[in-house]
C-alpha positions as CSV (number, residue, x, y, z in Angstrom):
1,X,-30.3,-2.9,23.2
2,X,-29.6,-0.2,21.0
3,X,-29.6,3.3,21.6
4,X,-29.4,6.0,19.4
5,X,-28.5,9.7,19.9
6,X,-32.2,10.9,20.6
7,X,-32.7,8.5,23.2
8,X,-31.8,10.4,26.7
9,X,-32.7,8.9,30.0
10,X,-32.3,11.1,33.1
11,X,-31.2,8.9,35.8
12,X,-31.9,10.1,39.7
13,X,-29.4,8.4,42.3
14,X,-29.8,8.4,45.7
15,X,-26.6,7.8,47.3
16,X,-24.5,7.3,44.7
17,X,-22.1,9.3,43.4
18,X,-20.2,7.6,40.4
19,X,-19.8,7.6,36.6
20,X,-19.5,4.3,34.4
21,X,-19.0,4.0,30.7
22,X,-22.0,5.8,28.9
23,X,-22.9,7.8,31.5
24,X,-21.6,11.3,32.3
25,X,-21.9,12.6,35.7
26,X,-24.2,16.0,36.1
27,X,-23.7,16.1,40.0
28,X,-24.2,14.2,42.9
29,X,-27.8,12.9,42.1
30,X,-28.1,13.3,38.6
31,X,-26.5,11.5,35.6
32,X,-28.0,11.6,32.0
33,X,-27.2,8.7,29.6
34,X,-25.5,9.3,26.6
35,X,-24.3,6.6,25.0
36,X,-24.3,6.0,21.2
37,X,-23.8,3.1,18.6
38,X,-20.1,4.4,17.2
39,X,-20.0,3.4,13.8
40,X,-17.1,1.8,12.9
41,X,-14.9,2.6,9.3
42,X,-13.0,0.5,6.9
43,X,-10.5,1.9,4.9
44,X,-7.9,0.7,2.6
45,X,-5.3,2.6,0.5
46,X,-4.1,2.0,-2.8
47,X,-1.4,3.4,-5.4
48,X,-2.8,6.0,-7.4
49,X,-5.3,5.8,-10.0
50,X,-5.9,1.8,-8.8
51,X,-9.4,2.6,-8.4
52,X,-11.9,3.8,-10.4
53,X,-15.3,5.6,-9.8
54,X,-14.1,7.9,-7.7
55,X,-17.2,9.6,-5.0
56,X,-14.7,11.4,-2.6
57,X,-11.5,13.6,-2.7
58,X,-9.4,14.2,1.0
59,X,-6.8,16.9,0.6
60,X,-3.9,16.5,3.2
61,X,-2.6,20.2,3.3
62,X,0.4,21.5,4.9
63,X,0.7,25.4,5.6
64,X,3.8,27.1,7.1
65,X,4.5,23.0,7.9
66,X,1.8,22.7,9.8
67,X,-1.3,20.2,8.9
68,X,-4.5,22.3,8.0
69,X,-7.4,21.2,9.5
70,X,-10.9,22.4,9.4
71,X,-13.5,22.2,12.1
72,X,-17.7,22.1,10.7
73,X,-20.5,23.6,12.2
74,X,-22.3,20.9,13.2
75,X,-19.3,18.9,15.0
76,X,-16.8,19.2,17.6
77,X,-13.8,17.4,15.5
78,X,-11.4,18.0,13.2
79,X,-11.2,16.7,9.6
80,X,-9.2,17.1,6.4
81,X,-10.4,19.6,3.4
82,X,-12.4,16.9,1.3
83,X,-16.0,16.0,-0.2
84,X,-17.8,14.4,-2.9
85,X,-17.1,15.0,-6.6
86,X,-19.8,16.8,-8.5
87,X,-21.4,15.2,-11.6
88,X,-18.9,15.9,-14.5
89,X,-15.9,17.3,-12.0
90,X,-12.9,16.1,-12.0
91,X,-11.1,14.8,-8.7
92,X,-8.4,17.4,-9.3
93,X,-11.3,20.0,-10.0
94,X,-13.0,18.7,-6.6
95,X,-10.0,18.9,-4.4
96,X,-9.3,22.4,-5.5
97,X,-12.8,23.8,-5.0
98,X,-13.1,21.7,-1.8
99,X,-9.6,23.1,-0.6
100,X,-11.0,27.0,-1.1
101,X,-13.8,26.2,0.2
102,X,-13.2,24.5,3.8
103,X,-10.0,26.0,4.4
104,X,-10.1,29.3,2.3
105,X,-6.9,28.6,0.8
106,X,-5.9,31.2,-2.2
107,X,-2.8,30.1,-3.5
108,X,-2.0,26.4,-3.3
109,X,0.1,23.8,-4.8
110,X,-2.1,20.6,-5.5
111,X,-1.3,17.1,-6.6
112,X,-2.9,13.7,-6.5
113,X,-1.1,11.4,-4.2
114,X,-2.9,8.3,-3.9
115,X,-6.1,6.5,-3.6
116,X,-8.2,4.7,-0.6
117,X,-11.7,3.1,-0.2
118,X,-13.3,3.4,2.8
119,X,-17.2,1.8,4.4
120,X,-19.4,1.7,6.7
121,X,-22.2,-1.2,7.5
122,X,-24.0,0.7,5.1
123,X,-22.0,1.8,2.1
124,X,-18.7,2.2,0.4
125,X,-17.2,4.4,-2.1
126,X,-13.7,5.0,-3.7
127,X,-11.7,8.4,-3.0
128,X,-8.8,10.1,-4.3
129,X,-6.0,11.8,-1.7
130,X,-4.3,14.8,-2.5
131,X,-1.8,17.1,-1.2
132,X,-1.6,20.6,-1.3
133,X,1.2,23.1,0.2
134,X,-1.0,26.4,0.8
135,X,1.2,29.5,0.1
136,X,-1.9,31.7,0.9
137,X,-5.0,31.5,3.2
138,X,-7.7,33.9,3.0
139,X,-10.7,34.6,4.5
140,X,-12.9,31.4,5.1
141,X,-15.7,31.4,2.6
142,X,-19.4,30.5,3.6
143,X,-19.5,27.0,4.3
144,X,-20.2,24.1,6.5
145,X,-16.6,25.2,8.1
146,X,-16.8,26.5,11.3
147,X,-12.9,27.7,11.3
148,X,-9.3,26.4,10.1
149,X,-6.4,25.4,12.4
150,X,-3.1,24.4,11.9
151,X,-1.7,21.8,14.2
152,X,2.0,20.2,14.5
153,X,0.1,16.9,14.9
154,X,-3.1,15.5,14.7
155,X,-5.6,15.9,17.0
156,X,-7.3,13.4,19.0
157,X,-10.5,14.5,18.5
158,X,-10.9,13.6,14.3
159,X,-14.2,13.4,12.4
160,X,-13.0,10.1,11.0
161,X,-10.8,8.8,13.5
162,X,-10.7,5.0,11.5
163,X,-9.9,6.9,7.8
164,X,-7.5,9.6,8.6
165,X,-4.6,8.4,10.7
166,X,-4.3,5.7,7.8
167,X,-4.1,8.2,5.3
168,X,-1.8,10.5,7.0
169,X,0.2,6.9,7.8
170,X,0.4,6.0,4.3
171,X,1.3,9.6,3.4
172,X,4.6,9.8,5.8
173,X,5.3,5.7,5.3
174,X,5.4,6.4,1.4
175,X,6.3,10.0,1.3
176,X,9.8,9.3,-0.6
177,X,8.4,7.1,-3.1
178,X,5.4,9.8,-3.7
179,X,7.2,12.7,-4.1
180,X,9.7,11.0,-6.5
181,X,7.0,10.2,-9.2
């Protein structure tokens, strides 16, 4: 049986007072059923400019040496600066406007580091990763952003939890051979 998001069932218990997987306990006699089809990610990283047709850019940014993360409006995770490519921009030109614009940063150095392809059941694109070291953050600028943190580590709680520990992986696995190119 599938469930989606939408679908909430109050559930009235008598006597018991317990909580199993999918269901969050709201007190003694109540629970409400939550559970949700998780969709899982596929992603695969490659040596730079490998792929071609690039849809996405993810810029992994370091500020004061610390990982800048962004948080959006409309979720409770955390996620790298990043986003589609607009019709004649370049993925350089995309992971600089995307940097300002999720993270507010002013004064950056940006390069391309590698690529990675990443799907769903439903679809599959190619992406380009950067890296950027942020001298400068401003103001965060109207966006889907909710706010920027920087953490020593990353969070449990990521956006794409099967795409970016593999890119931050490949990153620090690779980070010599990288930064000497």
């Amino acid at each position: 049986m599938s469930i989606s998001e939408q679908d909430t069932e109050v559930l009235i218990l008598y006597k018991y007072n317990f909580a199993y997987f999918g269901l969050i306990l709201l007190d003694e006699l109540k629970i409400i059923y939550l559970w949700r089809e998780e969709k899982v990610m596929k992603c695969e990283v490659y040596k730079l400019n490998y792929l071609k047709d690039y849809k996405y850019v993810v810029v992994i940014a370091k500020y004061h040496g610390k990982w800048v993360l962004c948080k959006h409006k409309k979720r409770d995770t955390w996620e790298t600066a990043g986003g589609h490519i607009e019709l004649e921009e370049s993925p350089l030109n995309a992971a600089k406007r995307e940097l300002f614009e999720e993270t507010g940063a002013v004064s950056f150095d940006i390069k391309p580091i590698f690529d990675y392809w990443a799907a769903d059941e439903t679809s599959e694109a190619n992406g380009m990763v950067f890296y950027a070291e942020i001298g400068e953050l401003d103001n965060l600028p109207e966006s889907e952003m909710e706010k920027v943190k920087c953490f020593e580590t990353l969070p449990s709680n990521l956006t794409y939890k099967d795409i970016t520990p593999k890119l931050f992986e490949y990153l620090e696995n690779n980070f010599q051979y990288i930064f000497s190119a």
